[in-house]
C-alpha positions as CSV (number, residue, x, y, z in Angstrom):
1,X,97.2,-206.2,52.9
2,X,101.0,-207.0,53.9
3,X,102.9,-204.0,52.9
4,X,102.3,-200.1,52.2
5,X,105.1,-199.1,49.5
6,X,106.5,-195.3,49.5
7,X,106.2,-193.7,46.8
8,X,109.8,-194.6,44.6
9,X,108.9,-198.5,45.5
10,X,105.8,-198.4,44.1
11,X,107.3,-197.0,40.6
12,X,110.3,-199.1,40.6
13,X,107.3,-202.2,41.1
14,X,105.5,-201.3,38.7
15,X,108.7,-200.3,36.0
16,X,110.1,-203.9,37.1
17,X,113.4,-201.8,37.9
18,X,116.4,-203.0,39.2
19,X,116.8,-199.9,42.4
20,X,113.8,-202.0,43.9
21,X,115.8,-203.4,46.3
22,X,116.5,-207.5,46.3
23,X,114.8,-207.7,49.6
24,X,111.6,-206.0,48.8
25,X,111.3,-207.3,45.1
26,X,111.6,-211.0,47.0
27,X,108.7,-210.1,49.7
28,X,106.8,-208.6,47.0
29,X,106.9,-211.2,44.5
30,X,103.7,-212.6,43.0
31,X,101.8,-210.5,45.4
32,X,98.4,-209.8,44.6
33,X,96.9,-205.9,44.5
34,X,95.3,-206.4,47.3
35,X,98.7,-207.5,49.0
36,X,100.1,-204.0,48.2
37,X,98.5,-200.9,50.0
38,X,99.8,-197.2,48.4
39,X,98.8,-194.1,50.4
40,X,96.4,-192.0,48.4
41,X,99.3,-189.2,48.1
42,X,101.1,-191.6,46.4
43,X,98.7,-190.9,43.2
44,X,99.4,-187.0,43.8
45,X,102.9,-187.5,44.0
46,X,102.7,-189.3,40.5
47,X,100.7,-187.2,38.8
48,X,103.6,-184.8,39.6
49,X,106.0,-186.5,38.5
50,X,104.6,-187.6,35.4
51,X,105.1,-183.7,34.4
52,X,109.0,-184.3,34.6
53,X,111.0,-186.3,32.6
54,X,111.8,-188.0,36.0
55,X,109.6,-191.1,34.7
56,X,110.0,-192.9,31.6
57,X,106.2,-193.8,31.4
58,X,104.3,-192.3,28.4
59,X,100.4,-192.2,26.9
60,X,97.9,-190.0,28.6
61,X,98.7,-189.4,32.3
62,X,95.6,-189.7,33.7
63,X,95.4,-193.4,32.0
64,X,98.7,-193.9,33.5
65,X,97.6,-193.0,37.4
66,X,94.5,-195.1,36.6
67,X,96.2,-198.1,35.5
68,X,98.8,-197.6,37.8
69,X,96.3,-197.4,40.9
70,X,94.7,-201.0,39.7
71,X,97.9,-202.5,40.8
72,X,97.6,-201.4,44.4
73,X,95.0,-200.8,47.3
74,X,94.5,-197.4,47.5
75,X,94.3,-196.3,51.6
76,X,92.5,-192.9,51.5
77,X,93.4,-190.3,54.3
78,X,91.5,-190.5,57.7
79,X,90.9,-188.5,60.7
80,X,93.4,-190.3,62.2
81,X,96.1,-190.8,59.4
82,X,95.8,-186.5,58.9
83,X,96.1,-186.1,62.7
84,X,99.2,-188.6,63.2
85,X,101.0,-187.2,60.1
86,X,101.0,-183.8,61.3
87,X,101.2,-184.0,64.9
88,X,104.8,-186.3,64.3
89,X,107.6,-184.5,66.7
90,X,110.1,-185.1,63.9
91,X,112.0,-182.6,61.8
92,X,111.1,-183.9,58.7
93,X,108.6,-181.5,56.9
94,X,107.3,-183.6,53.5
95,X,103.8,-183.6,54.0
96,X,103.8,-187.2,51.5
97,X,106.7,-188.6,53.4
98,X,104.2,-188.2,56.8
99,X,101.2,-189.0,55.0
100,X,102.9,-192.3,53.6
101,X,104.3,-193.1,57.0
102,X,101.1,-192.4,59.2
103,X,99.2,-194.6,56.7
104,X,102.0,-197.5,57.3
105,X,101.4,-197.2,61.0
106,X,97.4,-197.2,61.5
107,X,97.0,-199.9,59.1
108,X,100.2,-201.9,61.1
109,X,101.9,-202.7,57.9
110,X,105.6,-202.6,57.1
111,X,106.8,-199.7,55.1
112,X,108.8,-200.7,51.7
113,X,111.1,-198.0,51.3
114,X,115.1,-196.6,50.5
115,X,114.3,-193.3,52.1
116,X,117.0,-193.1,55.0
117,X,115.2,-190.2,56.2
118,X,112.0,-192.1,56.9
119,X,113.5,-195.3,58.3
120,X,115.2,-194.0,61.6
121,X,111.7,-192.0,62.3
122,X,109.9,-194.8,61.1
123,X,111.4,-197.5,63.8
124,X,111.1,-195.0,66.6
125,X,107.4,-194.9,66.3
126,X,107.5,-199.1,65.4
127,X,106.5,-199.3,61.9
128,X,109.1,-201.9,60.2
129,X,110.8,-201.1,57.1
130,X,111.5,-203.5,54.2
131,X,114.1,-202.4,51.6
């Protein structure tokens, strides 16, 4: 694996959309799925999303996550990644954002994300971010 993508940068992958930012849509070229780790709330977070009209994707949802999750490695939650996430002395309260962040940082992989309220935190602790 090289990279663990938040949430939005997965989407914006995978909907070949222009907010994917030029630096990560370079690092991320002609990766392979098993180049591109997503946290396993990553699939909880679009399965929510795919009840808004947030997303432009249509067909049955649950086809959607499925074929969605074949274009990454899914990293299930451990012992450690639950621990981490919510034992994080930061101010930030989104239990995804922490989950997506402690997953980055046990597996020692740069985070690809926009979120400027994950990057400062992110740094401090020494996972790299890509954007």
């Amino acid at each position: 694996m090289r990279f663990v993508l938040d949430t939005h940068a997965a989407v914006w992958l995978v909907e070949d959309s222009p907010s994917l930012g030029k630096r990560a849509r370079a690092a991320l070229a002609d990766l392979a799925p098993a180049d591109l780790c997503i946290s396993d709330v990553t699939l909880s977070e679009l399965a929510r999303l795919l009840r808004t009209p947030a997303l432009r994707f249509t067909g049955d949802p649950l086809l959607v996550l499925e074929t969605f999750a074949q274009r990454f490695r899914v990293h299930p939650v451990s012992p450690w990644i639950a621990h981490r996430a919510a034992g994080y002395d930061w101010t930030h309260r989104d239990p995804a954002d922490r989950h997506i962040l402690a997953t980055a940082e046990f597996l020692g992989l740069p985070l690809v994300t926009i979120d400027s309220t994950i990057t400062p935190f992110a740094a401090s602790i020494g996972v790299k971010t890509l954007w």
